[in-house]
N, C-alpha and C positions, 0 to 999 in steps of 0.2 A: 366682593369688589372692594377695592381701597379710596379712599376719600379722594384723593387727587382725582380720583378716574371720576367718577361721580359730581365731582366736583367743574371738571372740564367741560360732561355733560351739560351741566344745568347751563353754563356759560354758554356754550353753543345754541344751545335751546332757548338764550333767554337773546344772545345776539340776533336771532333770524326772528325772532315774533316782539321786536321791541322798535315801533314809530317814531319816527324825527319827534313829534311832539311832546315824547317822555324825556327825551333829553332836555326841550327847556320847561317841565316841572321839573327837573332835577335841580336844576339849574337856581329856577326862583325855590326851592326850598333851601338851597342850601345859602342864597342869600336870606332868606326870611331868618333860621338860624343865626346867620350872623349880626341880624340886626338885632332878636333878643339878645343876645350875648351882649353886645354896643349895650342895649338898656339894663342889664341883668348888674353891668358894671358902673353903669352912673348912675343905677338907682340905691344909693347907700341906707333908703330906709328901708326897704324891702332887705336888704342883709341885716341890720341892725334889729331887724321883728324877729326872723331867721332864727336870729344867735338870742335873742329875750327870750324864745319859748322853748328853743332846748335847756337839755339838762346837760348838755355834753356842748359846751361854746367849741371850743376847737376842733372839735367835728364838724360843726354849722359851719367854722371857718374854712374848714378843706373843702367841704361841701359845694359852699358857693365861689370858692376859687375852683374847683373840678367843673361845675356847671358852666361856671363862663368860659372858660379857657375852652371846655368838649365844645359848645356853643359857636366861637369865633373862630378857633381850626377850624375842628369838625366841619363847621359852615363852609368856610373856604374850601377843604377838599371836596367836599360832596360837590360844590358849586364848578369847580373843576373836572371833576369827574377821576381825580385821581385818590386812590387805597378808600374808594368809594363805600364798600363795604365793610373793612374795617374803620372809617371814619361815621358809619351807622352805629356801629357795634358800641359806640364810646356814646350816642346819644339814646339812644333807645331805654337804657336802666334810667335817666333822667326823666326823661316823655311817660315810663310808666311811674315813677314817683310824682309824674305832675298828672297824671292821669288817674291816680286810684287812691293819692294820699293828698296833694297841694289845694288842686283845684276844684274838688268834691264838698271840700270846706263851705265854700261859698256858695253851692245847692246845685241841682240837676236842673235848674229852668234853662230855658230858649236862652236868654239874656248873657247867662255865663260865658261873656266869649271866650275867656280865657281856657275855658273848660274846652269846649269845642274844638277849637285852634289846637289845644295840645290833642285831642284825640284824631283829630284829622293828620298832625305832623304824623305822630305814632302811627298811623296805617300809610303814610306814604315811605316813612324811615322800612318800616316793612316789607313793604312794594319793591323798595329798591334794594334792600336785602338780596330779596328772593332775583331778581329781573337784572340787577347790575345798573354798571354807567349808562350802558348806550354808547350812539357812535362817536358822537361828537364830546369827548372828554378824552384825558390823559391815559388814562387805561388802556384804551383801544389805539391811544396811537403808539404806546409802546409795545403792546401784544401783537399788532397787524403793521402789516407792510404800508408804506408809507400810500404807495398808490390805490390800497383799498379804503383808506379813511373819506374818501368822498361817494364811493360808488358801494 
């Protein structure tokens, strides 16, 4: 079988066993996203530590210009529900460098929210991977007829 076909499936599969209430987790993660990004960009000391502990500064610098910018899009489409899955695809390598490399730093206790928070994002970016928009986003109302997006 060829991807597209496989691919339709999973979409069909994932339209008929996906709850109103997954669309607004979508929703609130992709604004949660975007308000990191809002802080990821007015926090100038947290890039300025970034670019002190590399050895490579202008990588630190794409880095966290790639971070926020994936962050504040990224955010907004997820939040939308539109190229929902490729606007995962652009956060997910971030979530796993803040989940196995950033926030591990700072230790495995209870406390570490930061730790936490990116590993819950990381299995919701996941989630929505695999499950899609939902009905109530951009996707589905340009894939389906206008008079199926309520029913």
């Amino acid at each position: 079988m060829n991807l597209t076909h496989d691919m339709n499936r999973v979409e069909r599969w994932a339209d008929t066993h996906h709850p109103m209430w997954l669309d607004f987790l979508r929703i609130g993660l992709g604004i949660f996203l975007m308000i990191k990004g809002f802080m990821f960009v007015q926090d100038t000391g947290a890039l300025f530590s970034i670019m002190n502990k590399s050895q490579f500064p202008w990588v630190s610098i794409g880095l966290a210009h790639y971070v926020a910018f994936a962050h504040l899009v990224g955010g907004l489409l997820i939040a939308l529900g539109l190229i929902t899955r490729v606007a995962i695809l652009f956060q997910i390598p971030i979530l796993i460098g803040a989940v196995f490399f950033i926030n591990p730093e700072r230790g495995f206790y209870s406390e570490n929210t930061e730790l936490w928070s990116s590993i819950i994002v990381l299995f919701l970016l996941v989630f929505f991977l695999i499950f899609g928009s939902g009905r109530f986003s951009v996707d589905h109302l340009i894939r389906k007829p206008k008079r199926d997006w309520l029913y």
